[in-house]
N, C-alpha and C positions, 0 to 999 in steps of 0.2 A: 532546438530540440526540446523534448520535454521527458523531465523523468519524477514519475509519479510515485516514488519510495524509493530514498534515501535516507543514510543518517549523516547529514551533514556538518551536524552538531558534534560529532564523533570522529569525525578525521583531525590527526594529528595538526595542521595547519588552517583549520576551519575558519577561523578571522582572515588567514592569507586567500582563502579560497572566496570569499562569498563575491567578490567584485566580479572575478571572473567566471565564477556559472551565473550570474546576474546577467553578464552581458550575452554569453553563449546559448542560454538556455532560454525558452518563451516562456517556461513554465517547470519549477522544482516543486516539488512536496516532500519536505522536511518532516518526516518521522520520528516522534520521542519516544522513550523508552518509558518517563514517566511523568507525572504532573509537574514536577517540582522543576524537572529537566526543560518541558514544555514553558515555563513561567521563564526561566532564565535566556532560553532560545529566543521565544516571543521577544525579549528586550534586545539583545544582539543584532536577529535580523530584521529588526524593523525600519520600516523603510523603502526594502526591499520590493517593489510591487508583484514582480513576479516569481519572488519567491514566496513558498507558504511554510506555516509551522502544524502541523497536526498533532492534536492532544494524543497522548498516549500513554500505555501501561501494558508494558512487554510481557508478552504469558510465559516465559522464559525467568523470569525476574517479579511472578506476582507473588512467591512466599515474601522476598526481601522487601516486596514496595506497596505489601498490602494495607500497611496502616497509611497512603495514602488515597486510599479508595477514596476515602468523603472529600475530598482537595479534587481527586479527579472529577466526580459526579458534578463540583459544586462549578467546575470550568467550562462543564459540556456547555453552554446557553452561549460561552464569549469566543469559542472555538469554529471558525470556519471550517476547519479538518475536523478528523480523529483517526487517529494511529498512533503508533500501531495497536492495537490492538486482535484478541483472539486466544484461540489456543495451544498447545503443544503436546504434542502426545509423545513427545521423544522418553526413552527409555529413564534419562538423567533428570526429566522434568514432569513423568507420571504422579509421583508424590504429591503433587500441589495441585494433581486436577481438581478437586473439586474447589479450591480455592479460586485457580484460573476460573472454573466455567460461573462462580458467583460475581465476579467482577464483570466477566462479559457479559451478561446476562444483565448486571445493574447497568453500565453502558449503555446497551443495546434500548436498555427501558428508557434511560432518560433523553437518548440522541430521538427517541419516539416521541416523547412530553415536548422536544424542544421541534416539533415540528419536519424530524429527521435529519441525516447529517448525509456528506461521504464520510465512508470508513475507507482506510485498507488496513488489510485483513488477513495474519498469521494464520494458517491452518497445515500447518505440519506435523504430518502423523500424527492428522486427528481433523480430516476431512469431513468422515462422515457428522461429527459432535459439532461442526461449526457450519455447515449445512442446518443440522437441525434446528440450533440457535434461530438462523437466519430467517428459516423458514417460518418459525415461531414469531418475532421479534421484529422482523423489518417490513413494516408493509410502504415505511416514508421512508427509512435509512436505505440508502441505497450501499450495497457493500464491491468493494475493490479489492478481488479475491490477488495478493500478493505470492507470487513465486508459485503458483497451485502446482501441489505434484501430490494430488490423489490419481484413485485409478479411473480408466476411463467411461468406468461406471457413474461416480461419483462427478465424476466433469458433465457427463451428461445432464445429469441431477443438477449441477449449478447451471447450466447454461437454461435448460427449462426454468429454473426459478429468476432467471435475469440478472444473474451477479454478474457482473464487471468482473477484468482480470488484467495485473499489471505483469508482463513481463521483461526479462532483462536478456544480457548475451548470456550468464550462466547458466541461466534454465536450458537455453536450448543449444549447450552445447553437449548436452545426452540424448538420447535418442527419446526418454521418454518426455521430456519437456517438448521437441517435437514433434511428437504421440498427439501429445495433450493440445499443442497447437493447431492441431488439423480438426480440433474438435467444434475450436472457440470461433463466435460470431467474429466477424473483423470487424464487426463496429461498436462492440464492446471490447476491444485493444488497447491498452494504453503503456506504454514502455519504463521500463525500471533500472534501478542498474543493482538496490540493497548495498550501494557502497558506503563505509567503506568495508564489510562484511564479506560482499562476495569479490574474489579475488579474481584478475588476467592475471595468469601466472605468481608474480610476488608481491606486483604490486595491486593496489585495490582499484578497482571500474570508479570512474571520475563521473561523476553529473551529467557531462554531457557525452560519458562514451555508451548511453543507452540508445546514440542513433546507432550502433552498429547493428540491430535488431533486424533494421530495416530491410538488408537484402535478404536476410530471412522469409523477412512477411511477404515480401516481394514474390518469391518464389512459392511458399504456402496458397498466400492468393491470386497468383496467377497474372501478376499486373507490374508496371514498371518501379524500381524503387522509388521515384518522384512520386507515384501516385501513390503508393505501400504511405510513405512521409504523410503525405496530406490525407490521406485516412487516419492518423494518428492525429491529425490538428483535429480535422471533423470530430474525431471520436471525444475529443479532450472540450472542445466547445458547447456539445449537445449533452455531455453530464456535469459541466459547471454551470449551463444553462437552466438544466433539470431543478437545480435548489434555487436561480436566482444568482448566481456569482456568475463572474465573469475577468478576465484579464485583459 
């Protein structure tokens, strides 16, 4: 299975955990919160082949981790990922926008200088502001719009400009997450789980419980879950292909 934003680095037993989403999964993407976090990860799961570390600087957390902008900017060139990265438009974390949209914005410039990156890509109640960025800023970066729950205006809007988008079983166990899924190409899909973040019930979605998605997709698109599955491989091959990477 493959789950394309996680913070693995973040669960209580993450040293007990890495052997076995190594084995279970084809493909993790290990989202940091920050550069420094990203530095310390990088060294833990290396080795890993098919696990990855993506740089990051959480829009949530850019008042506390803004005097690492230049640490972040100076990593983009040695980063296979980036994330997490974006913005927050939450009520608790409006105060810091215009700090968030200064770091995305440096991000966004230098993942361009270095030839482009994958992102994925916080936009939580602040869809339309990370659209605009994107629109501006990525003509190499390609972005991996994570958990999207703007409105279905706004979905449209990304789906015309070619964002990618990772979804997990939390999003679409509301009605508007699969709203939004009826909108999205299937071949721009890639599955998530945001653990250990988003919760089943009390405990948190594990690595590899992002295959639950599948009979979702299944039913969305209209085709069996075996093949729902292997559209998620295709989808996860033709955009690690897209930079040149590959697992």
């Amino acid at each position: 299975m493959i789950d394309f934003h996680c913070h693995l680095d973040l669960y209580p037993n993450a040293r007990q955990l890495i052997d076995e989403v190594a084995a279970r999964n084809r493909f993790t993407l290990v989202v940091t919160t920050s550069p420094r976090a990203w530095l310390k990860t990088s060294k833990v799961f290396a080795g890993y082949d098919r696990i990855k570390v993506a740089l990051g600087l959480h829009p949530e957390i850019a008042a506390q981790k803004s005097s690492e902008l230049d640490l972040l900017i100076s990593c983009v060139s040695r980063a296979g990922f980036i994330g997490e990265v974006g913005l927050d438009g939450s009520a608790q974390h409006r105060h810091s926008r215009k700090l968030q949209e200064s770091i995305f914005k440096a991000v966004l410039m230098e993942c361009e200088q270095c030839g482009g990156k994958i992102l994925s890509v916080h936009s939580r109640n602040a869809a339309g502001w990370v659209l605009d960025y994107i629109q501006q800023y990525c003509r190499d970066n390609i972005p991996v719009l994570h958990w999207f729950s703007g409105t279905i205006k706004e979905t449209r809007r990304a789906v015309a400009m070619g964002c990618w988008f990772s979804i997990g079983p939390a999003m679409l166990r509301g009605a508007k997450g699969k709203r939004i899924l009826e909108e999205l190409p299937r071949e721009k899909v890639l599955p998530e789980t945001d653990g250990p973040f988003a919760r089943n019930g009390s405990l948190p979605y594990m690595p590899w419980e992002a295959t639950t998605i599948v009979k979702h997709l299944a039913v969305a698109w209209n085709m069996t879950d075996a093949n729902a599955d292997e559209q998620l491989n295709l989808n996860l091959m033709k955009l690690l292909s897209s930079t040149g990477l590959s697992i």
